[in-house]
C-alpha positions as a Python dict, from the first residue, in 0.01 Angstrom:
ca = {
    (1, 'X'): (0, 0, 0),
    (2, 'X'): (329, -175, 110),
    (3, 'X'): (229, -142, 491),
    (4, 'X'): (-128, -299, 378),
    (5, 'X'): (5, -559, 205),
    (6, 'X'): (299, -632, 456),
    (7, 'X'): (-57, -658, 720),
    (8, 'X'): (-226, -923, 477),
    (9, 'X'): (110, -1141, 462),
    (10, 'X'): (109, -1140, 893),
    (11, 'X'): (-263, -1228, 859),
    (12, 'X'): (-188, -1518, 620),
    (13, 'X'): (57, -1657, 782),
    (14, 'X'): (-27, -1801, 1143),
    (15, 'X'): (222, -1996, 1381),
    (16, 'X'): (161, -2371, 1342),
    (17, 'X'): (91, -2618, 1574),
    (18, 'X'): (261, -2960, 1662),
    (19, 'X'): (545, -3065, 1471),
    (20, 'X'): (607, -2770, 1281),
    (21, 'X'): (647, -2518, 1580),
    (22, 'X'): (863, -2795, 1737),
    (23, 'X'): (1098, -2829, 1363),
    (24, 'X'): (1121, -2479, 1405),
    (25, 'X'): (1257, -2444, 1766),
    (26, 'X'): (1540, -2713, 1707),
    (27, 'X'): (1661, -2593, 1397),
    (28, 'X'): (1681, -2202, 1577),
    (29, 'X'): (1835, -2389, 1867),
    (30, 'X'): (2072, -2624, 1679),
    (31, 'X'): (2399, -2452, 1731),
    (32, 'X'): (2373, -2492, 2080),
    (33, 'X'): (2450, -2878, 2100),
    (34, 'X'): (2682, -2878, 1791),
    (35, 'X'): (2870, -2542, 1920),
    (36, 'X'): (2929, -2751, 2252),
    (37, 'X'): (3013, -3081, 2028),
    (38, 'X'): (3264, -2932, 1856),
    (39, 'X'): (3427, -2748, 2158),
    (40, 'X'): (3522, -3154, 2285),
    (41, 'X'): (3667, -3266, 1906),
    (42, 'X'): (3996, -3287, 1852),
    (43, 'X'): (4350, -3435, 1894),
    (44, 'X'): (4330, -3298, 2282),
    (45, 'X'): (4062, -3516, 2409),
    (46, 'X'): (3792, -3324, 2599),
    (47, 'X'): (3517, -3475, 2782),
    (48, 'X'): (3155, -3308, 2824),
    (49, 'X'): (3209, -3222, 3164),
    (50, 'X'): (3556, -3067, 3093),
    (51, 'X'): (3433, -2873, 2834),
    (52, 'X'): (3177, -2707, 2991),
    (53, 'X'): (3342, -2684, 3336),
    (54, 'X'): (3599, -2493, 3179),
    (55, 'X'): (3394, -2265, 3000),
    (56, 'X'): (3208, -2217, 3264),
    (57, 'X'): (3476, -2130, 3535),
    (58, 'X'): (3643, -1924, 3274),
    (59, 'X'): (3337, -1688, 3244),
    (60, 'X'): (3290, -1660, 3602),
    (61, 'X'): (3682, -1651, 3677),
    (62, 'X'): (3705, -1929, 3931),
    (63, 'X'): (3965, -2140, 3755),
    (64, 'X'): (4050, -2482, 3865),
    (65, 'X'): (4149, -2636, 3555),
    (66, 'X'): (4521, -2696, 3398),
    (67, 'X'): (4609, -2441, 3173),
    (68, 'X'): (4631, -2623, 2874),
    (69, 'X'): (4298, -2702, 2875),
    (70, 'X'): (4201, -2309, 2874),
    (71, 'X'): (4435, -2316, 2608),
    (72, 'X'): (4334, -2542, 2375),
    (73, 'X'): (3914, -2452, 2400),
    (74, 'X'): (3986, -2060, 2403),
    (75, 'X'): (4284, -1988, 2191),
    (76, 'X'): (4275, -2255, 1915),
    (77, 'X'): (3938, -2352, 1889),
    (78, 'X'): (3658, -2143, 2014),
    (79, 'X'): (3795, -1882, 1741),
    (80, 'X'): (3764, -2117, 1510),
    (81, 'X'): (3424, -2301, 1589),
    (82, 'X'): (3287, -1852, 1575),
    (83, 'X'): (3444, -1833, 1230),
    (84, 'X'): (3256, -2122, 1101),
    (85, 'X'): (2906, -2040, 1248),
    (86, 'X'): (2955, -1698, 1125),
    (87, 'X'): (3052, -1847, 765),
    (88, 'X'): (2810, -2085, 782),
    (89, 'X'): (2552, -1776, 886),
    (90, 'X'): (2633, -1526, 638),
    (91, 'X'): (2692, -1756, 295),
    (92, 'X'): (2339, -1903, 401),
    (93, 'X'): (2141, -1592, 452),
    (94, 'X'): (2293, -1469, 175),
    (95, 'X'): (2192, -1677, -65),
    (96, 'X'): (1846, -1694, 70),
    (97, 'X'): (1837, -1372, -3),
    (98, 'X'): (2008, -1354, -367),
    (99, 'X'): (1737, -1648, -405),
    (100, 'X'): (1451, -1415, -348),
    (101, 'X'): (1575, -1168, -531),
    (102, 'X'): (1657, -1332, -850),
    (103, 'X'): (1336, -1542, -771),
    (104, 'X'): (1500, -1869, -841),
    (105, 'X'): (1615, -2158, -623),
    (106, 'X'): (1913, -2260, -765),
    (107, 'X'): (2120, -1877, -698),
    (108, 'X'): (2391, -1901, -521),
    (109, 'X'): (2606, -1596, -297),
    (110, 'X'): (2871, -1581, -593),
    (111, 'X'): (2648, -1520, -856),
    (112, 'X'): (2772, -1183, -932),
    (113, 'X'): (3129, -1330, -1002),
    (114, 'X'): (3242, -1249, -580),
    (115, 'X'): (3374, -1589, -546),
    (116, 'X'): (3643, -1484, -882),
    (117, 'X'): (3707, -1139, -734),
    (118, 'X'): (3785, -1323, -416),
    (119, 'X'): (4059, -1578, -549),
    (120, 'X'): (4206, -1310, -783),
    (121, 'X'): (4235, -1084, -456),
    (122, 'X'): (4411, -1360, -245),
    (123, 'X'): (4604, -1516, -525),
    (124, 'X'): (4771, -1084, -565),
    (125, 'X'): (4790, -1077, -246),
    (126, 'X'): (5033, -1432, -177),
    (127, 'X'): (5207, -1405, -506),
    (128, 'X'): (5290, -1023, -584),
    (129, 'X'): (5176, -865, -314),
    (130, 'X'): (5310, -1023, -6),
    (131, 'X'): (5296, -675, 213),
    (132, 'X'): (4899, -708, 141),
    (133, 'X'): (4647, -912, 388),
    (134, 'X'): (4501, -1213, 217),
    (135, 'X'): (4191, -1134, 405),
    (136, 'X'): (4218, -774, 332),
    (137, 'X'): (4302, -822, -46),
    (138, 'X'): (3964, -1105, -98),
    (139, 'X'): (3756, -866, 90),
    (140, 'X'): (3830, -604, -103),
    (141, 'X'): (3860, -762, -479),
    (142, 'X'): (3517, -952, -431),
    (143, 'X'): (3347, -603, -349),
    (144, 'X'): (3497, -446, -672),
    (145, 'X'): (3331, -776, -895),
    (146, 'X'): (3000, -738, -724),
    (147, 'X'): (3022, -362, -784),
    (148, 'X'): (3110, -421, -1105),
    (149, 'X'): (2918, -609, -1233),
    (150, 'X'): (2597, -424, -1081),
    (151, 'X'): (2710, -128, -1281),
    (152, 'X'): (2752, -319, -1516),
    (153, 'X'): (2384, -464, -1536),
    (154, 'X'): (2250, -112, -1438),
    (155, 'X'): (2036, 62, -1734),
    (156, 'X'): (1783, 401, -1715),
    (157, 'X'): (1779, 382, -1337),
    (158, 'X'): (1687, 4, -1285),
    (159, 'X'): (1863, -334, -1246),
    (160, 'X'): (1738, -632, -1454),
    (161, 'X'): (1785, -947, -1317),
    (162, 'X'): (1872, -1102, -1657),
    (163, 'X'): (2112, -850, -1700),
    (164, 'X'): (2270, -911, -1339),
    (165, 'X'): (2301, -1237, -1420),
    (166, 'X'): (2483, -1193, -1738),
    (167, 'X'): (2706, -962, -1592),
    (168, 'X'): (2785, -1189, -1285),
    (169, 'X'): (2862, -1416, -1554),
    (170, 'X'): (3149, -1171, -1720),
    (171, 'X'): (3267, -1074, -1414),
    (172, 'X'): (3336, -1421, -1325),
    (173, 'X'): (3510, -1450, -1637),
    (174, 'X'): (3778, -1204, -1613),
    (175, 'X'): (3841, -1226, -1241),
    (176, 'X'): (3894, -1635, -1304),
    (177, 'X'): (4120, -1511, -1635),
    (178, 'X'): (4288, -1306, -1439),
    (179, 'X'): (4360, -1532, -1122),
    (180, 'X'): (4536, -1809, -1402),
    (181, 'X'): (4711, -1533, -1513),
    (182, 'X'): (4852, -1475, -1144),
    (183, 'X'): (4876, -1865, -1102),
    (184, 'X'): (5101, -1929, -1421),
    (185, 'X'): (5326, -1637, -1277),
    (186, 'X'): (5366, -1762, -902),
    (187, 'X'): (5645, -1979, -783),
    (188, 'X'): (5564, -2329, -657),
    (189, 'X'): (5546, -2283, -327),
    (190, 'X'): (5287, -1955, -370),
    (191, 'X'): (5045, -2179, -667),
    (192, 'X'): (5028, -2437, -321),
    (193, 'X'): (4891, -2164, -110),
    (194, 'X'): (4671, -2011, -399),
    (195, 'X'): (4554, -2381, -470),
    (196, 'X'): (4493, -2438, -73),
    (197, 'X'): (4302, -2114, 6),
    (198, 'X'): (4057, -2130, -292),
    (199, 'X'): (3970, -2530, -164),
    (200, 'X'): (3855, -2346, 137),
    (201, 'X'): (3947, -2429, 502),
    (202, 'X'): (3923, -2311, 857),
    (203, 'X'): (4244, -2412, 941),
    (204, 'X'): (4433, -2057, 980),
    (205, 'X'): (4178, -1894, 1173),
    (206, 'X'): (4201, -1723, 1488),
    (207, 'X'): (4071, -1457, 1751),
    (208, 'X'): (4196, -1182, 1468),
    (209, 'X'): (3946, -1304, 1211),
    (210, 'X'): (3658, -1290, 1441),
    (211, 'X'): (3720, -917, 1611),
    (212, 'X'): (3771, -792, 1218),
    (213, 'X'): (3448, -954, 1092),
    (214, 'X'): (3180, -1014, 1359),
    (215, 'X'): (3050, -666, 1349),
    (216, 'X'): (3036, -611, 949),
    (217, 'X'): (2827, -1000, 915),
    (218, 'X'): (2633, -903, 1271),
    (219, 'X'): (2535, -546, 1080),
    (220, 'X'): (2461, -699, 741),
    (221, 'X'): (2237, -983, 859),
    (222, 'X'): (2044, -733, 1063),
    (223, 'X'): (1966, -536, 806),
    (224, 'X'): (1845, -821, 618),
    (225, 'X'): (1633, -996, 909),
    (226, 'X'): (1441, -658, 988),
    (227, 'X'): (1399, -611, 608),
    (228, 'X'): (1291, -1019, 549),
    (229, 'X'): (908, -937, 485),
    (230, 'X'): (998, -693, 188),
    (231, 'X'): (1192, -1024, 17),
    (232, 'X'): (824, -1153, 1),
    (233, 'X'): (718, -876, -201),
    (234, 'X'): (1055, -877, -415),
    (235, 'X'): (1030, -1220, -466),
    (236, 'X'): (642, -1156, -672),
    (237, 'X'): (824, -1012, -932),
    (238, 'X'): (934, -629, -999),
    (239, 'X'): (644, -551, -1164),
    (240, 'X'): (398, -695, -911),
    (241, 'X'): (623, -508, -617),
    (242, 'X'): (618, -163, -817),
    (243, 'X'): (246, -206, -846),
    (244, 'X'): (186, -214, -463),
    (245, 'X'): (427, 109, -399),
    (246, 'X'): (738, -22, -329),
    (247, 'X'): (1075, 117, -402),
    (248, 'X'): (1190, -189, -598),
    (249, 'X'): (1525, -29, -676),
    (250, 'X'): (1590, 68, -304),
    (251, 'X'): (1514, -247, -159),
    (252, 'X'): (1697, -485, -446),
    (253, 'X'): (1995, -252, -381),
    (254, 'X'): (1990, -274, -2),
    (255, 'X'): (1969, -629, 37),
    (256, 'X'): (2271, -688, -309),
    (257, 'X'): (2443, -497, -95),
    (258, 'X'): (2391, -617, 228),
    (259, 'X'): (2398, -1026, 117),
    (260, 'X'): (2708, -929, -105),
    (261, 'X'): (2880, -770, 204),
    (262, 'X'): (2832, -1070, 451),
    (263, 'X'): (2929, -1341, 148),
    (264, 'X'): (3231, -1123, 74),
    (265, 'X'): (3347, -1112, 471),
    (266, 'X'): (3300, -1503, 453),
    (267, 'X'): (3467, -1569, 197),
    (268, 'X'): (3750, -1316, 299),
    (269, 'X'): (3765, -1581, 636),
    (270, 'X'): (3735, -1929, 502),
    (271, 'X'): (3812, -1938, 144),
    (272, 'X'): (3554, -2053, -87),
    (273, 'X'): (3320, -2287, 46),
    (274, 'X'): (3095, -2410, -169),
    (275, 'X'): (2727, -2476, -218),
    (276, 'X'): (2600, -2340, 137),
    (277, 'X'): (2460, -2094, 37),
    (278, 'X'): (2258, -2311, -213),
    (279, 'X'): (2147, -2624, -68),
    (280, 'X'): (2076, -2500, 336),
    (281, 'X'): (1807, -2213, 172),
    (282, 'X'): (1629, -2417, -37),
    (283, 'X'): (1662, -2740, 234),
    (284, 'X'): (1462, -2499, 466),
    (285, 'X'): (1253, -2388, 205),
    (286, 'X'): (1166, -2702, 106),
    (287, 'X'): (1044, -2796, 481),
    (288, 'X'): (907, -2444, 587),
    (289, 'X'): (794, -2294, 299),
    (290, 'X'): (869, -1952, 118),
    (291, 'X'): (770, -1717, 410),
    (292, 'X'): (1105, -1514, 413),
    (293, 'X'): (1021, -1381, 762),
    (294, 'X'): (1110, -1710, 870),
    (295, 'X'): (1313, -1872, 570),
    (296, 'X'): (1595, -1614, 673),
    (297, 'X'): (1628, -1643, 1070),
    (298, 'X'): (1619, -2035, 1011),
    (299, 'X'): (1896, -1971, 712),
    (300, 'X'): (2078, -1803, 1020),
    (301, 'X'): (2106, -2054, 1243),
    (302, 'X'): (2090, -2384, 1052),
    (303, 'X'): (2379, -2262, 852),
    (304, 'X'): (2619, -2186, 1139),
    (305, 'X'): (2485, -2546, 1226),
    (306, 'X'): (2556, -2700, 915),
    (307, 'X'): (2923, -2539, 831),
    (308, 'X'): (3048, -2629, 1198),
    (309, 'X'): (2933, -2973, 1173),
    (310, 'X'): (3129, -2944, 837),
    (311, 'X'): (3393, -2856, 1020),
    (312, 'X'): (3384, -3095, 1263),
    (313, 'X'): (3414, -3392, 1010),
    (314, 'X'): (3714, -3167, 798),
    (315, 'X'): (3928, -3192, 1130),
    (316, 'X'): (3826, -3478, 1309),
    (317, 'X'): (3687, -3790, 1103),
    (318, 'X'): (4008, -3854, 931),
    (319, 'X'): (4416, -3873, 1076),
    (320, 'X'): (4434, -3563, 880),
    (321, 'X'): (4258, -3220, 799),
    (322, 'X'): (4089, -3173, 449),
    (323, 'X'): (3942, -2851, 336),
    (324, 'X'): (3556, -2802, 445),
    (325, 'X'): (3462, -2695, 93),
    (326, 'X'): (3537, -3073, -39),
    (327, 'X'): (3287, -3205, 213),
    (328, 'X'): (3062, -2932, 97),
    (329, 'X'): (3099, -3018, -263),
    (330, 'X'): (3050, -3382, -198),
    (331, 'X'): (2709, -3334, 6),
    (332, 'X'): (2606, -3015, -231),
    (333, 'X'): (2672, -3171, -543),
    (334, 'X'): (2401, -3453, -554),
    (335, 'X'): (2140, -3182, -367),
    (336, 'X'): (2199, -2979, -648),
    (337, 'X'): (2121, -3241, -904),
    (338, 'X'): (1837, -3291, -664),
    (339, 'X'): (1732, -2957, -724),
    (340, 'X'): (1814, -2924, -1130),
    (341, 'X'): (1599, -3204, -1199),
    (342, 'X'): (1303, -3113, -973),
    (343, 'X'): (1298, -2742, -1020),
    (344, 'X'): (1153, -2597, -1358),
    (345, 'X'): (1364, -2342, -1520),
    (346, 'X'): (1191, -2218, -1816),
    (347, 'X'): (1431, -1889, -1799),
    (348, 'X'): (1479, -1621, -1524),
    (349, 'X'): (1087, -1405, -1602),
}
């Protein structure tokens, strides 16, 4: 009944015309321009021409530029520019997913308290546990509050969605009590690093970040873009998916799992950056519509899109850097309003 239903959703949905099959082509196609744009900011002036001449003579190994300029687009920020597309990627499809899921707009990827497990993690890891990767140490903590708290919400073989909610809710609770319990102990100079890592920045990345995470967001997006049609059914309700055969349990799990693993990678990167994964789902949902088959490839790219050109203003619109979850914050904040006021939330059934 799954596979006959999955047929009638394909059936109802056709390809449109005109300006929606053009919308849809530039916002898959987006991080082209902005991936070159953001290869020419920065102190080291790079014109268009530059900037692709030397990518291009780097790939085919011709050379003919000055070595600082293969220096300053492939070791400082190419790395960087991949960190926040894959950031931008994975906090968005993630939370398009969580959204379908919980069936409600206004989820976000740290629902399930990773965000808490996250700071507690790097806050251990630059205060006590200095031997310990920050990177290694968020990773790792935000996995053990999603895990948690699924437990946690897990009853006679199924997972409410009230009940994941309220545990996400104590999870965050402790994790945050337990990161001010880290903060009060830290020295000055380790509170400033706590402090600056939680605002969350792309300041510290490099090639290290993006050979330890590509494949873990490439494989967890994946699984969620060849799974996007079941979010449709998910997102009727459980009882509604359970009563045309499908494994509601198996497929809830899979895609917690997967959205919680490519949230927990970004935030393991960047910091916490806030409010992408709310405002660029429901922005495309608001445009495109619910179809998840498409709601999560557009989540894809348009978030890389949105996060690097983030970025770009964090480093380059003022004589100094500012963390790209402030910018978030300020943009996010009044969306979310935006979204409170529009969006009626008579309770999570």
């Amino acid at each position: 009944m799954v596979k006959n239903l999955a047929a009638g959703l394909r059936k109802a949905y056709r390809p449109a015309a005109g300006w929606r099959t053009v919308a849809i082509l530039i916002f898959l196609l987006s991080p082209v321009p902005v991936f070159v744009l953001s290869m020419m900011l920065g102190n080291f002036h790079l014109s268009f021409a530059d900037t692709i001449g030397v990518i291009t003579s780097k790939l085919m190994g011709t050379g003919g530029y000055p070595d600082i300029y293969y220096s300053v687009i492939f070791d400082i920020r190419l790395p960087r520019v991949l960190c926040a597309m894959m950031v931008g990627a994975s906090l968005s499809v993630s939370g398009a997913a969580f959204q379908g899921i919980f069936r409600n707009p206004l989820v976000d990827p740290y629902i399930l308290g990773l965000s808490s497990g996250a700071a507690f993690g790097a806050a251990l890891s630059i205060a006590v546990l200095p031997w310990l990767s920050i990177q290694v140490a968020a990773f790792a903590f935000s996995l053990l509050a999603i895990g948690f708290a699924y437990l946690m919400a897990r009853t006679g073989g199924q997972t409410p969605v009230v009940s994941l909610v309220l545990s996400g809710v104590i999870t965050s609770s402790i994790f945050t009590a337990l990161l001010s319990i880290v903060q009060m102990m830290a020295h000055e100079k380790s509170l400033q690093s706590i402090v600056l890592w939680i605002m969350g920045s792309f300041n510290a990345t490099a090639w290290s970040y993006v050979y330890d995470s590509w494949y873990l967001i490439a494989g967890g997006c994946a699984v969620m873009i060849l799974l996007r049609w079941r979010l449709n059914v998910l997102a009727m309700g459980d009882e509604e998916a359970r009563a045309v055969g499908m494994n509601v349990e198996l497929y809830k799990g899979i895609f917690i799992v997967c959205a919680s693993l490519v949230a927990a990678v970004a935030v393991s990167i960047a910091g916490i950056i806030a409010l992408v994964g709310l405002i660029v789902p429901h922005m495309l949902r608001m445009i495109f519509g619910p179809d998840h088959r498409l709601l999560i490839p557009l989540s894809a790219a348009f978030g890389a899109t949105y996060l690097l050109l983030v970025d770009d203003v964090a480093r380059a619109a003022f004589g100094f850097e500012i963390p790209a979850s402030i910018i978030t914050t300020l943009v996010g904040a009044p969306f979310f309003l935006y979204l409170l006021r529009k969006t009626k939330v008579s309770g999570w059934e």
